[in-house]
N, C-alpha and C positions, 0 to 999 in steps of 0.2 A: 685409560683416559685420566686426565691431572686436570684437580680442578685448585682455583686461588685459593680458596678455602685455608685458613692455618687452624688443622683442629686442636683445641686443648684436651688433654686427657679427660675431664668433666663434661665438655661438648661431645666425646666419642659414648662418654660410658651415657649420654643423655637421647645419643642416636638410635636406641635400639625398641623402638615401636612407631607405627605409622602414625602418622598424622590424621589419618582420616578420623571420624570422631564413632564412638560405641555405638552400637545398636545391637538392640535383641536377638537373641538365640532362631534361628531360621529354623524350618519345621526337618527332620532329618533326612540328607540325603543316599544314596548310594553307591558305594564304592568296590568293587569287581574284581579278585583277582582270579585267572583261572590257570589252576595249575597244570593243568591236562596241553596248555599251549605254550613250548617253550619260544622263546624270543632273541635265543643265543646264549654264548658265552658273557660273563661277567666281564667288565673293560674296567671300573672302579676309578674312568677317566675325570670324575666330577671332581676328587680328590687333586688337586694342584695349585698353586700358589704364586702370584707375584708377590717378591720380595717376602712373602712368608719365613723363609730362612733370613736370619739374619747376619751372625758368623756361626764358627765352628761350635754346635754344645747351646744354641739358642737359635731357635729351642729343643728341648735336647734330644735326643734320638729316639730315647722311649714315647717321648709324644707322637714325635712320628711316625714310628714304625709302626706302632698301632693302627694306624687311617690308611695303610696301604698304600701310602703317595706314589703316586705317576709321571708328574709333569709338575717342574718349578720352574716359573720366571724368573730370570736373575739379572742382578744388572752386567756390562763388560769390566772386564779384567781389568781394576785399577781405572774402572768410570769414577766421574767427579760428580754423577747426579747424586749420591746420597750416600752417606759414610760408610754402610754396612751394606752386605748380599753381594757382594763379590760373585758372580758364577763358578770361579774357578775354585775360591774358598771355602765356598759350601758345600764342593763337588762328593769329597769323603763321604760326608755326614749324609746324605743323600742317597747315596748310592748304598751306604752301608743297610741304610733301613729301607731297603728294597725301589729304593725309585727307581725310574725309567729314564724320561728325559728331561737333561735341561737347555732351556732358551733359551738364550742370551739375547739381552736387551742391548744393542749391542751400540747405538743412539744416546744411551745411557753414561756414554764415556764424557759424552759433553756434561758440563755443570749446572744450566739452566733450563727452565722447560719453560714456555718453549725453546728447544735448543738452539745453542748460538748457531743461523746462516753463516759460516762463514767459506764457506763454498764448496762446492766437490771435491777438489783436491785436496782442501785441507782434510774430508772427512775420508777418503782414501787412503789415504798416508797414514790415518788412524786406522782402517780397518788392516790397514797390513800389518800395524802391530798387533791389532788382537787377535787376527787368524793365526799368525807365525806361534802367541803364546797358546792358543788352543790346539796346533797340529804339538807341540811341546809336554803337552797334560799327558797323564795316564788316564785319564776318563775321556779321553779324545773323541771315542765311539757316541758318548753319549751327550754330547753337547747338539744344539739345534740352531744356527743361525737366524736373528732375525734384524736385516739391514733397517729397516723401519720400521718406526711406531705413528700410528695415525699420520701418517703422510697425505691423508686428507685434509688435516688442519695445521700442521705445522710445514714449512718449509715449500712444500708442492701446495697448498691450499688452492683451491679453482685453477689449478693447470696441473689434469692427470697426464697430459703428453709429457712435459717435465718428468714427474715422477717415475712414469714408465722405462724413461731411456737408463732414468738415474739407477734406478732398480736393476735395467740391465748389464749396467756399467760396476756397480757393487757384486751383484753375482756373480759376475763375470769374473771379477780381482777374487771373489773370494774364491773357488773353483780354480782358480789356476795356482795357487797356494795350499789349498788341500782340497783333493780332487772326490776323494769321499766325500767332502762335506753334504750335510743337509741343511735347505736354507726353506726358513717360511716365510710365508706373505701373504697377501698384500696389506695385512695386519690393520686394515682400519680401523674408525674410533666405533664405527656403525657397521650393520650391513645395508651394504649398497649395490642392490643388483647390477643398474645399469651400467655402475661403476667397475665393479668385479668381473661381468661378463667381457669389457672394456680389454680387465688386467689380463686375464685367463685368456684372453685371444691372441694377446700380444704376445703372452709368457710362452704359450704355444707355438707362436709363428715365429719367436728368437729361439727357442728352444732354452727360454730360463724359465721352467716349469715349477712354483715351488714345492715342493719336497712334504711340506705339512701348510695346509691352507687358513690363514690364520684368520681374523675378526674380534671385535667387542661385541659384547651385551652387556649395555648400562643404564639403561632405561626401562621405562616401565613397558614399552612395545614389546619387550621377549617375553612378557607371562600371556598373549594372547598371540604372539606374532612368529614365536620359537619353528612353531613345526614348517610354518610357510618359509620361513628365513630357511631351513636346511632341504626342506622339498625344493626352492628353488635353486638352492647350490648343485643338488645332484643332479637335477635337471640340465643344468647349464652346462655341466661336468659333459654329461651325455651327448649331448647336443653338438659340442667341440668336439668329440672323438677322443676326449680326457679319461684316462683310469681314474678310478676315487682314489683321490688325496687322504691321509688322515684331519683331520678337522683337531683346530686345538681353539678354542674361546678363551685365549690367554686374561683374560679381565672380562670376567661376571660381578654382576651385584650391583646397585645405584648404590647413589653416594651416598642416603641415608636411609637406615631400616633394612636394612637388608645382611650385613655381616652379624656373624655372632647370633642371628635371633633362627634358630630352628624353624618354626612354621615357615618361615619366607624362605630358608634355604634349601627345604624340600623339594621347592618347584625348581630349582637348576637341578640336584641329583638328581631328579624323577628324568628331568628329561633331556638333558646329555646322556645318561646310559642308557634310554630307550633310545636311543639315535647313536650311540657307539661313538661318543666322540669326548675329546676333554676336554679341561676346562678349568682356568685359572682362575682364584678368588681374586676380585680387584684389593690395588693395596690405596685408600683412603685414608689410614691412620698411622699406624708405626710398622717398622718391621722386624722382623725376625720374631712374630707373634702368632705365626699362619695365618694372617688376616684374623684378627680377633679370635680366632678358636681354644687362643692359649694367654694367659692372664699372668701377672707375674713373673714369678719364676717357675715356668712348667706346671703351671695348674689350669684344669680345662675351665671352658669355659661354656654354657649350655650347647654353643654351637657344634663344640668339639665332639660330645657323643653322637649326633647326630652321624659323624663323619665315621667315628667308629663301628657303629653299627652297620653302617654302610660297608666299611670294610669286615664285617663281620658275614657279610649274605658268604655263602659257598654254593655250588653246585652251576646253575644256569637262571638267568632272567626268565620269566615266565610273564602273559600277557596281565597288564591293568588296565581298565577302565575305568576310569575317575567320572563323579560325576557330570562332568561335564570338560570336555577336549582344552580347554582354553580358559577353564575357572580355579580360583585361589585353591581348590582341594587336590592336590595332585600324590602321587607317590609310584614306591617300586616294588619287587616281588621278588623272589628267587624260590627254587626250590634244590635240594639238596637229597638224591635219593638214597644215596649210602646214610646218607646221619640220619635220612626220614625227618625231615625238617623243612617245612615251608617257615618265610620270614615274609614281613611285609612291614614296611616304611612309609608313613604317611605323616601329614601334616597341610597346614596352611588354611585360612579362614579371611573372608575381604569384607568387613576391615578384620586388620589381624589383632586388635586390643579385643575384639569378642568372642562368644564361644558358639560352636557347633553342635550340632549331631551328627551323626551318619551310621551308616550299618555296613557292614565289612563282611561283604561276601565272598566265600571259598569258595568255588566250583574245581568241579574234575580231578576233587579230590580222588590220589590213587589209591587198590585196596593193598598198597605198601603199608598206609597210615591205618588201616581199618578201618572196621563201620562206626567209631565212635574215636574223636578227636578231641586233645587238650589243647586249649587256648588259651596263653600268657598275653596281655595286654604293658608294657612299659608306656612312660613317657617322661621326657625332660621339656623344663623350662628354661625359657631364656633368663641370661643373666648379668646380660651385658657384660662389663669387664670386670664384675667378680668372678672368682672363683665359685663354680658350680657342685652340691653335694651331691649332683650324679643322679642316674634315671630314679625312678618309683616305678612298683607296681600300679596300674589305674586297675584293672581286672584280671583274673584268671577261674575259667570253669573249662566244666567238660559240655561236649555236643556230640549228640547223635546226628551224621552225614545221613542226610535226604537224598539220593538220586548222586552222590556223591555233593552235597556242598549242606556248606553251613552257614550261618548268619549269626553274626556278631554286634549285639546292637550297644553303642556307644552313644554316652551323651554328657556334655558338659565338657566335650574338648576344650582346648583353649588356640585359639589364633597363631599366639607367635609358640607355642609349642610343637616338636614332634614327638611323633610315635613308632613304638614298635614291639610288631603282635610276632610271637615264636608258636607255630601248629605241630602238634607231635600227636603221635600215637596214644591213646586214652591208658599213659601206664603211670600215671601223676599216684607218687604213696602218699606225697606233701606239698603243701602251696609253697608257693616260691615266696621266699623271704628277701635278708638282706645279705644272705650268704651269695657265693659265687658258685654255680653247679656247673659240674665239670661237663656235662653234657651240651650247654649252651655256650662252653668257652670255644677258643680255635685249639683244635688239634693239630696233630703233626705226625708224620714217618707211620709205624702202623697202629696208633693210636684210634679209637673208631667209638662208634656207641650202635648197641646191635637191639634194645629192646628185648630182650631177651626174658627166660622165665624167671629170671632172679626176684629175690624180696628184700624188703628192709633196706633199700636206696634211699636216700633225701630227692625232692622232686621229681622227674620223670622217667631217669632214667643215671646213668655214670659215665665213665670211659674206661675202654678196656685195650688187649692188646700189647700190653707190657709183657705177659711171658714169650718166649725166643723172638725176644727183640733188642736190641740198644740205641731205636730209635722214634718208639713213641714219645710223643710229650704231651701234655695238657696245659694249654696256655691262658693264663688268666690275666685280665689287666684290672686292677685294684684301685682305687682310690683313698690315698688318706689326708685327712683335712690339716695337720701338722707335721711339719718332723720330729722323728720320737720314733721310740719303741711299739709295737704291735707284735701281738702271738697271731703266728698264722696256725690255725688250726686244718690239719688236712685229715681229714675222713676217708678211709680205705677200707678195703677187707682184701686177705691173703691168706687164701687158703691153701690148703693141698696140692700139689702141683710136681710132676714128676721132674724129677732132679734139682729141685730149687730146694733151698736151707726150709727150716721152718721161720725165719728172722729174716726179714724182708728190707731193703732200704729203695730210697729213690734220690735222686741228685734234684736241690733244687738250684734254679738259677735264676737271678734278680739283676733286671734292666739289661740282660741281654751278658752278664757274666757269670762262670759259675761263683755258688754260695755256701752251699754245704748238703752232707750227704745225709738224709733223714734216714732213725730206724724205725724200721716198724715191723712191731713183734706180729708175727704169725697169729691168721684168727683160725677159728674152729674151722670154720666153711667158708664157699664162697656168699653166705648169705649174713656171714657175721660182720658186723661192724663196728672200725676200733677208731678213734682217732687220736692225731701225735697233735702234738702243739710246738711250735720252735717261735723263739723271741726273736723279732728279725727288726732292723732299721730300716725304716723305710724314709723316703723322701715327702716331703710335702708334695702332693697333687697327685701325677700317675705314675704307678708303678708296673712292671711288667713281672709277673713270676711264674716260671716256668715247670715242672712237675715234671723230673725227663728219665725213663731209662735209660741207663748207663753199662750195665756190667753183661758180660756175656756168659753167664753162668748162673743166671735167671735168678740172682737176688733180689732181683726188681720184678718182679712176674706178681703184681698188684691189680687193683682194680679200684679207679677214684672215685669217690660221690661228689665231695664239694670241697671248697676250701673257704673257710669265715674268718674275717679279719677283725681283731677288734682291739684297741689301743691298750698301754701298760706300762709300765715303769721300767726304769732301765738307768743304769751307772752314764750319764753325760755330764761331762768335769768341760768348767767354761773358762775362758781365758780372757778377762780385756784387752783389748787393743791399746788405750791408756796405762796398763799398768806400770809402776816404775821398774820388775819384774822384766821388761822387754827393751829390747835394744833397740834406738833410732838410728839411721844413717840419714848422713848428708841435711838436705831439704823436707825430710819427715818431720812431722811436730802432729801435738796434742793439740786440741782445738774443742769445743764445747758445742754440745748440741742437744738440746732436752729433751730430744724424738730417739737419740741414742741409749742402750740400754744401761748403761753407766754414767751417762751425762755427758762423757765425753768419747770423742772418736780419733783416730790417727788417718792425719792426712797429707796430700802431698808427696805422695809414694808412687816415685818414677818420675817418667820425665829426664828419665837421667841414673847410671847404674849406682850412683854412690846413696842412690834417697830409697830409703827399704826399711819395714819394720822388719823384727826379729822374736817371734815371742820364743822365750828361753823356759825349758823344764817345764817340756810339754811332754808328762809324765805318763805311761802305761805299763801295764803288766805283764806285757808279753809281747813277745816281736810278731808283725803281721800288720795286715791290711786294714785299716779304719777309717771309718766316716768323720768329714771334719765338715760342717755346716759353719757356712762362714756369713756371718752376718753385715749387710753392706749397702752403703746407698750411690748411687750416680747419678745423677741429673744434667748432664755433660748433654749440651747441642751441638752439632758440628757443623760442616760447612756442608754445602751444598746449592740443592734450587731453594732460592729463596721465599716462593710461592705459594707454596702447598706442602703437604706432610709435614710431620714433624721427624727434624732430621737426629735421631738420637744415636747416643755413641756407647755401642758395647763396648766399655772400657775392659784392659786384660790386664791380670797380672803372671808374671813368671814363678810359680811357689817352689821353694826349692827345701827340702828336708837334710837334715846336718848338714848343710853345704854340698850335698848333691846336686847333680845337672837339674835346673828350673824346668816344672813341667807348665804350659799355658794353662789359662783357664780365664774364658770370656764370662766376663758380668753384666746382667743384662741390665738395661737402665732401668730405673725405677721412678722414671718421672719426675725427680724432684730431690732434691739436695738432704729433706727430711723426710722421706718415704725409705726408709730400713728394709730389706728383705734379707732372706736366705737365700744361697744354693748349694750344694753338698760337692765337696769332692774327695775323693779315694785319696788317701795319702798311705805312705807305706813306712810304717816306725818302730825302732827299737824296741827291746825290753826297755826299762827304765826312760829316765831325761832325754827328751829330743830337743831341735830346735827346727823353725817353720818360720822360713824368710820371705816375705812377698816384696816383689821388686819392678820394674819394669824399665830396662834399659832405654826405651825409642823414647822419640819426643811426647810421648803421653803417658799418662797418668795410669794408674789401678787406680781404682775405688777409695772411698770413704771407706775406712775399715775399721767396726764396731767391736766385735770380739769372735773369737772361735771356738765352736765345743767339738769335742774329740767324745766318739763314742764306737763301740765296737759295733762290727755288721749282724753278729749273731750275739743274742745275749746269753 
């Protein structure tokens, strides 16, 4: 749903707490997970997005892959609603970090919202073009048609016979042009039973059934109304003689208080994945941001761990009971019996500016965990459109299981906060700090944590499984508050081990490429512990870094405790963009600006192949791969619906090294003409003197461009 609303970046970072007004701490209530009842497999459908991608690289892949994305709303192929989200352009980036499906908005081709009437046939003619370019795609499999948005209030408003025929007459064209396709509907801005029972009769008795059954939730009636709104869909389903549809809630979340603020977006996780179904963040503000969960350039934002954690549950859902069915405290569960790890997710308080109690009950607990159980407590705050330093511990101890279950009493939660509790087996040698323990990271291939008799661990437990393997990993996602140098310290022991060297290595790989191969000397035993340190670049916000066996000759036959991050100095040589040092073309010029880091910036770059800066005796010591954080502002609006959102323009530029083929790279706006940021990209340089030309041939622009620092990826 699209409201008039034009937000300013100040009005969005201002949206993120209710309006209702503070009161007292309530007396504590209780909240119920019982492990003993599974609930199904894991769907991680909550995790989706309108317009959350914006182009290619914004936001960038490590954000995403991390949340386990499923489902992105996008707009059609060369729509004129809004400069950026492309379906077809975002499709790589999507698919690379494990998405599922994307929707296309496909209404979205038009420029105004409400879109131009300008009748069936002209909007036909248009969807021939955008089916002919999606049968064309290589991700053809994974696109989701959808002919309408809220065709309740725009164009069919008070005449669903209209709508219905027109719906038939759209599926119809689109099916007879790709005959695979999958189309959803009836996409309203609400749920409307009498309405949907209405579609679902017709779509039955034409035989245009859709494919994935779609709807809003944007009001405040889905925190008490959710369960009756999906009981009676399945009902109706039934009732028709209809198989279940997959259910997609393409646009969750009211228009204010609700993105970006953790407590409040608990209650959509919590109960789209007890209901197995997905679900798109609504886009009210900018895009290609994930719906506020990412700030900047790729830096999270409170909302964003919440989603990570989320994508962090393994094993199966297990039942909750919250204190009450239809009240502000909701969450989820999973249990995981290979890792021996129950997780739970909670949040939410009404109003959400105040705080809580509650006690957090484990039952049915299995005696996988034993008779005595460790409880880690996290939780993050909202932070609206800053950048967030990432979860805290709130508690951690140990409990002896009663009859199998344990109580956890909490107090002083916070409203728009969540949480989350990690239950392991009572084998804690050390509390959980601010390191990363490899036992609570995501593993991979046969990677595992066994609890086992070992000693001398950091926190609960490690991961193991590296010897005759070359495909364990231990996957860590890291947060740094700068770009810069960081030692990663990783904690091991390697012991003894038949046919393996005494001299151990492991390949680490950072944001999903590899980075270099650690050694690590042989310890005494498996209960000794060494740890290596490597300087590594990292990017400002999130990082992804991976711990991987690699060799099949069991050089890598390790065992990891944890890896700790913590900042450090490092060789980065900076380049102005002013300097006289740099070569202009064409329509490039210096230009003055006091928010810039030298006063001045180079602008005017593109628009045209001859307008290009050039910085010259861009110096290193060795030929290879290095980070070039390039500092930069956009504040570029572009065309669109004139109404609502703000229409921002990831400008790109072409960077090309010695006059090599130009590689892209989207910059994501920065709000504003004097708002400077980073983003880091790979470039690939001689020994000695380079040169580094940013250009951009099409009728638009690159960036404001401030200067660039060149720094190696390992120090």
């Amino acid at each position: 749903m699209r409201r008039k609303n034009v937000l300013s970046a100040a009005l969005v970072a201002a949206l993120v707490v209710s309006l209702l007004p503070a009161t007292p701490a309530v007396a504590a209530s209780t909240f119920v997970v019982d492990l003993a009842t599974s609930t199904g497999a894991l769907r991680y459908g909550a995790t989706g997005f309108l317009y959350g991608l914006g182009d290619e690289g914004i936001p960038n892949e490590t954000m995403l892959a991390a949340l386990k994305p499923q489902v992105t709303a996008q707009k059609a192929p060369d729509g004129l609603q809004h400069p950026n989200g492309d379906a077809l352009k975002i499709a790589p980036m999507f698919k690379r970090a494990g998405g599922r499906d994307i929707q296309i908005y496909m209404q979205d081709i038009y420029k105004q919202w409400p879109y131009e009437n300008l009748g069936l046939n002209d909007y036909l003619a248009k969807v021939d073009t955008m089916t002919r370019k999606v049968v064309a795609d290589p991700y053809r499999a994974s696109y989701v048609y959808v002919p309408f948005n809220e065709p309740d209030q725009i164009w069919y408003a008070g005449n669903l016979t209209a709508f219905l025929n027109a719906y038939k007459t759209v599926y119809q064209r689109i099916r007879s042009i790709d005959p695979g396709a999958r189309i959803a509907g009836p996409n309203f801005a609400a749920y409307r039973s009498a309405d949907l029972r209405t579609f679902m009769t017709f779509a039955r008795d034409n035989n245009v059934l859709p494919h994935v059954t779609t709807w809003h939730e944007l009001g405040d009636d889905f925190f008490t109304g959710w369960q009756n709104h999906y009981a009676d869909y399945r009902a109706m389903e039934s009732s028709l003689g209809i198989s279940p549809r997959p259910i997609t809630i393409n646009e969750y979340g009211r228009f204010s208080g609700d993105l970006g603020v953790p407590g409040n977006l608990v209650q959509f996780v919590a109960k789209f994945e007890n209901s197995k179904v997905d679900g798109c963040l609504a886009y009210w503000t900018t895009a290609g941001g994930l719906n506020d969960l990412v700030t900047r350039n790729n830096q999270a934002t409170g909302g964003w761990w919440l989603y990570k954690w989320y994508g962090d549950l393994t094993g199966t859902t297990v039942a909750v009971t919250p204190p009450a069915p239809t009240g502000s405290l909701q969450g989820l569960a999973a249990y995981d019996p290979d890792k021996k790890q129950a997780r739970v997710i909670f949040g939410g308080n009404n109003p959400a500016s105040g705080t809580y109690d509650t006690n957090l009950v484990v039952k049915g607990i299995p005696p996988a965990l034993g008779g005595r159980v460790h409880a880690t407590v996290w939780g993050v705050d909202t932070t609206g459109l800053n950048p967030s330093p990432g979860p805290y511990r709130v508690t951690e101890s140990d409990f002896t299981a009663s009859g199998g279950q344990i109580t956890i009493p909490l107090t002083g939660l916070k409203g728009t906060s969540a949480y989350h509790v990690i239950v392991t087996p009572d084998k804690d040698l050390s509390a959980a700090g601010s390191r990363y323990e490899a036992e609570y990271a995501a593993l991979a291939g046969s990677a595992r944590v066994t609890y086992g008799a070992n000693t001398g661990y950091s926190g609960t437990s490690f991961s193991e499984g590296y010897g005759a393997s070359t495909t364990a990993s231990t996957k860590f996602v890291v947060t740094a508050p700068d770009d810069g140098y960081y030692n990663l310290a990783l904690r091991y022991s390697a012991g003894p081990y038949t046919g393996a060297p005494a001299a151990r290595s492991v390949r680490l790989r950072l944001n999903g490429s590899d980075l270099t191969d650690v050694a690590l000397p042989g310890t005494a035993d498996w209960n000794t512990w060494n740890t290596v340190t490597t300087k590594v670049f990292l990017s400002a916000g999130i990082n992804r870094v991976d711990v991987n066996a690699y060799a099949s000759d069991d050089r890598d036959a390790v065992n990891i405790d944890y890896l700790d991050v913590t900042p450090t100095t490092g060789t980065v040589t900076a380049y102005q963009a002013e300097s006289s040092a740099n070569t202009l073309g064409g329509a490039a010029r210096v230009a003055a600006n006091s928010a810039a880091s030298g006063g001045s910036y180079v602008g005017y770059v593109g628009a045209g192949a001859a307008n290009t800066l050039r910085f010259n005796n861009v110096t290193v010591p060795s030929a290879g791969r290095y980070r070039m954080v390039v500092t930069y502002a956009n504040g570029e609006l572009g065309e669109g619906a004139t109404n609502y959102n703000s229409n921002i323009v990831d400008r790109y530029a072409d960077i090309s090294v010695n006059g090599g083929a130009g590689r892209r790279h989207f910059f994501r706006n920065t709000l504003g003409w004097s708002n400077y940021r980073t983003t880091v990209v790979d470039v690939d340089l001689a020994a000695g003197a380079n040169t580094i030309t940013f250009g951009n041939a099409s009728a638009g622009y690159a960036p404001d461009l401030d200067r660039i620092q060149i720094a190696a990826p390992v120090g």
